[in-house]
C-alpha positions in Angstrom: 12.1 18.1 4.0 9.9 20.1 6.6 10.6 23.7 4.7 13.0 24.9 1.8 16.5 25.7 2.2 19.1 26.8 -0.7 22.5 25.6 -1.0 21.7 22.7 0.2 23.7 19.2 -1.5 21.4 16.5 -3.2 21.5 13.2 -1.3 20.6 10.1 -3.5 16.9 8.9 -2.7 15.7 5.6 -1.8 16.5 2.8 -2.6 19.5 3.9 -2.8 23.1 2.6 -4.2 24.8 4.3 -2.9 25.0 7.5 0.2 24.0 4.8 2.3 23.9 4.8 6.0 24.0 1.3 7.9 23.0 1.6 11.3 24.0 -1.0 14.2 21.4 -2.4 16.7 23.2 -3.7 19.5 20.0 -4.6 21.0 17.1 -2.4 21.2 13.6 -3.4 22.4 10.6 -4.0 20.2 9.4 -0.5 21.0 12.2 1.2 20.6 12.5 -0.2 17.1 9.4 1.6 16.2 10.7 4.7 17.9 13.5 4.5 16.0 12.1 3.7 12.6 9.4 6.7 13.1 12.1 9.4 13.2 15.0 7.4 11.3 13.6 5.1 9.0 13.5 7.2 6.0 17.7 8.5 6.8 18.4 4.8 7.0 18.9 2.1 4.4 20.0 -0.9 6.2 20.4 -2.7 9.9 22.8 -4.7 11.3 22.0 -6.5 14.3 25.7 -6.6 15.7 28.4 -9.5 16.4 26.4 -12.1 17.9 23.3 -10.5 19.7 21.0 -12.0 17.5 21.5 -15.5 19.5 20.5 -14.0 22.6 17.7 -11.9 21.3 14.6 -12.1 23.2 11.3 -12.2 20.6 14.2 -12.0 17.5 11.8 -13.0 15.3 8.6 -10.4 16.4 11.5 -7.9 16.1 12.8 -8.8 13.0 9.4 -9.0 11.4 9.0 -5.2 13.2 12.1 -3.9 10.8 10.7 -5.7 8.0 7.0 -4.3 8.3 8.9 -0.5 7.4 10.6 -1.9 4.4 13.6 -1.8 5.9 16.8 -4.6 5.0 18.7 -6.3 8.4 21.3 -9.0 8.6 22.9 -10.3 11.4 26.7 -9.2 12.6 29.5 -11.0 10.4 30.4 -12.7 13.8 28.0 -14.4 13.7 28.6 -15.9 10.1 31.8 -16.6 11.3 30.3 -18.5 14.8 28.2 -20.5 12.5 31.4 -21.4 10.3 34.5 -22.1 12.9 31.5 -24.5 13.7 31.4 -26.2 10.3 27.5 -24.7 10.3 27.7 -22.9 7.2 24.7 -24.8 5.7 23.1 -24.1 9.3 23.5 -20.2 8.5 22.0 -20.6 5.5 18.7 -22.2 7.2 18.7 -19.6 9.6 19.1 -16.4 7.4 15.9 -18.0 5.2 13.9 -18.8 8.1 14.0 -15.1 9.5 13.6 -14.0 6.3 16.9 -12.3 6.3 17.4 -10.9 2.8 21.1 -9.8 3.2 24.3 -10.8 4.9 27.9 -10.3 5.6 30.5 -12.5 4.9 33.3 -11.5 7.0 36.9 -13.3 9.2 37.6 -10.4 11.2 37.8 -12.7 14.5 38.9 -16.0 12.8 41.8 -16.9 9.5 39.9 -17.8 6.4 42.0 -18.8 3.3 41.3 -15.8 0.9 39.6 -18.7 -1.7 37.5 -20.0 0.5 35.8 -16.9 1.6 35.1 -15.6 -2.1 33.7 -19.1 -2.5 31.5 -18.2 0.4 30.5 -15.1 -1.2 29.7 -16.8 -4.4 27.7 -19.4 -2.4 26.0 -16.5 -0.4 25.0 -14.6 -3.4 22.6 -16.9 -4.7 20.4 -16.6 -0.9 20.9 -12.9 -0.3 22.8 -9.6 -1.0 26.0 -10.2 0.1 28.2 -7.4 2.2 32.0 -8.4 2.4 33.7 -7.3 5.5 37.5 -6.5 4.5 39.8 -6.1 7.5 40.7 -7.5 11.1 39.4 -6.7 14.6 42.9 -7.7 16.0 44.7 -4.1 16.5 48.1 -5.5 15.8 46.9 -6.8 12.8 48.2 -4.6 10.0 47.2 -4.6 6.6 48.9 -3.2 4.0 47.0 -0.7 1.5 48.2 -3.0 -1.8 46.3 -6.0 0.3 43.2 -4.0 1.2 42.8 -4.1 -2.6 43.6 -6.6 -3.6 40.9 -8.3 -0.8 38.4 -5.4 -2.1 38.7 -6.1 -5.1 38.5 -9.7 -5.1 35.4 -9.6 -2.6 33.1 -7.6 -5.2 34.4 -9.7 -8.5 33.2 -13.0 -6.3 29.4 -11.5 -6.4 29.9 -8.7 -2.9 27.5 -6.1 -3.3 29.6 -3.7 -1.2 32.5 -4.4 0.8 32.8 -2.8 4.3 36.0 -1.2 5.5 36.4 -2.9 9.5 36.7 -0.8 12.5 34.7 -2.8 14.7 32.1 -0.7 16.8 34.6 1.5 18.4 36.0 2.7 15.5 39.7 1.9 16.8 41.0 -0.8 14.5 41.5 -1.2 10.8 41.1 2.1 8.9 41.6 3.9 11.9 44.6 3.8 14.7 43.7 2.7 18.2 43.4 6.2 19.1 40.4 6.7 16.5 42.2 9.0 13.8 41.6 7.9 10.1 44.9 6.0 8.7 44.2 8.8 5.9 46.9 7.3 3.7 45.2 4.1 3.5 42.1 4.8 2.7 42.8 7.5 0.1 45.3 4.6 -1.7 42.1 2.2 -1.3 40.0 4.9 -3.2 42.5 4.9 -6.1 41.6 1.6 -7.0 38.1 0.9 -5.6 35.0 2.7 -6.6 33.5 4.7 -3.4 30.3 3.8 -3.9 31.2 0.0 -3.3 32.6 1.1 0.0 30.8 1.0 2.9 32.6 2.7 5.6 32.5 1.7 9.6 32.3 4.8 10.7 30.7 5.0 14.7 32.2 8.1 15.7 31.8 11.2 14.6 35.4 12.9 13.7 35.6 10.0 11.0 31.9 10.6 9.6 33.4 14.2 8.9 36.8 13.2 7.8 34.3 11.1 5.0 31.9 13.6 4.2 34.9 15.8 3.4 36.7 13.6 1.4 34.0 11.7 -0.6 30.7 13.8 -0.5 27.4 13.9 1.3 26.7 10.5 -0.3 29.5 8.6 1.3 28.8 5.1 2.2 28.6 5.0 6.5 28.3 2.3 8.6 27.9 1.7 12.3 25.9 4.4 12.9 24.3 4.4 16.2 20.4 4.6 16.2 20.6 7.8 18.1 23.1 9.1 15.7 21.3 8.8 12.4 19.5 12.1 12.5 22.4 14.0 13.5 24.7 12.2 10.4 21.9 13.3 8.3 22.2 16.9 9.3 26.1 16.5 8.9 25.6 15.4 5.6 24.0 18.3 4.1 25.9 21.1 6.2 23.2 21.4 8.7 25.3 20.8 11.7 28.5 22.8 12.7 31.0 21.0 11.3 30.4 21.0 8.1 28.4 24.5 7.7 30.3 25.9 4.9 31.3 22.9 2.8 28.2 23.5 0.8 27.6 27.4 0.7 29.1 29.2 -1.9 32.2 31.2 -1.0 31.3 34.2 -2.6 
């Protein structure tokens, strides 16, 4: 860091396994990618490009090649898996994520019904071409979930070869693990932790009430995802009690 602080939490260093923080492009430019790398790479462990803006990408390749130069992982939105399979293209996908180079992906049927079985199979199949990130959860609002099937999905995600599996809540952060208004469905997730390790939980996370309500629960080294470029810095700060809200959790109360 740029000088020396005390009481100040230990964040896991990269590579890391987890306190990782998974940001979503939703379409910057070729120069702003090295903007944002410059002052965010080293807070940022992995980029999504998100849903489908990957197929309408202009230079997609020069850009991927761009996040790739600064070490850093991408896949593409689990949309767009699931365009390439309500297509029948899942070989297609395949050929695509090794002809960018693409070294991780995410399975996920938050916009389409996948029989449970077949998507673990598509995990298993996935595992042997990339790191595979397992999207649990659906982007329809009025579809409810109960916390016994969360892990039993979790759960069955990671044992078919998932890396990590992602709690959904879409970009907005208004569906899944959170009501429409935003707010955390707190019960939920703290049942989910009781069976599922928190490092193997990547939390969608875009706004910044529920990066808190994480922080405070799990640690500094909560999993986050959905970040917004412009929002990495700040999270880092938040992290390690360097921003407002969480200015106390890490000084001691003497």
């Amino acid at each position: 860091m740029n000088f020396n602080l005390t009481q100040i939490p230990e964040r896991t260093a990269k590579p890391r396994t987890h306190g990782l923080t998974m940001v979503m492009d939703k379409g910057l430019s070729i120069n702003e990618v090295h903007d944002f790398m410059s002052v965010s790479g080293p807070h940022t462990d992995v980029v999504k490009l998100g849903f489908g803006t990957s197929y309408v990408t202009p230079n997609l390749r020069q850009k991927i090649e761009v996040y790739q130069s600064y070490g850093m992982p991408i896949y593409f939105g689990g949309t767009l898996f699931e365009a390439f399979l309500v297509r029948n293209q899942f070989d297609d996908y395949i050929a695509v994520c090794k002809d960018y180079g693409i070294s991780y992906v995410e399975v996920s049927d938050g916009s389409i019904s996948i029989p449970h079985a077949e998507k673990c199979g598509y995990i298993e199949k996935l595992t042997k071409h990339a790191t595979v990130l397992s999207e649990v959860g659906s982007k329809d609002a009025a579809h409810i979930i109960p916390p016994y099937k969360w892990i039993e999905l979790m759960r069955a995600e990671l044992e078919a070869g998932a890396s990590y599996v992602i709690a959904e809540a879409r970009e907005a952060g208004n569906v899944g693990i959170y009501r429409g208004s935003g707010e955390v469905r707190e019960g939920l997730v703290q049942e989910i932790l009781t069976q599922i390790p928190a490092e193997k939980i990547i939390w969608e996370a875009p706004q910044k009430a529920q990066q808190l309500y994480f922080l405070e629960l799990i640690g500094c080294n909560v999993n986050l995802g959905n970040i917004a470029p412009n929002e990495v810095i700040p999270l880092e700060a938040m992290r390690i009690g360097l921003r407002g809200d969480t200015f106390e959790l890490y000084l001691d109360k003497k």
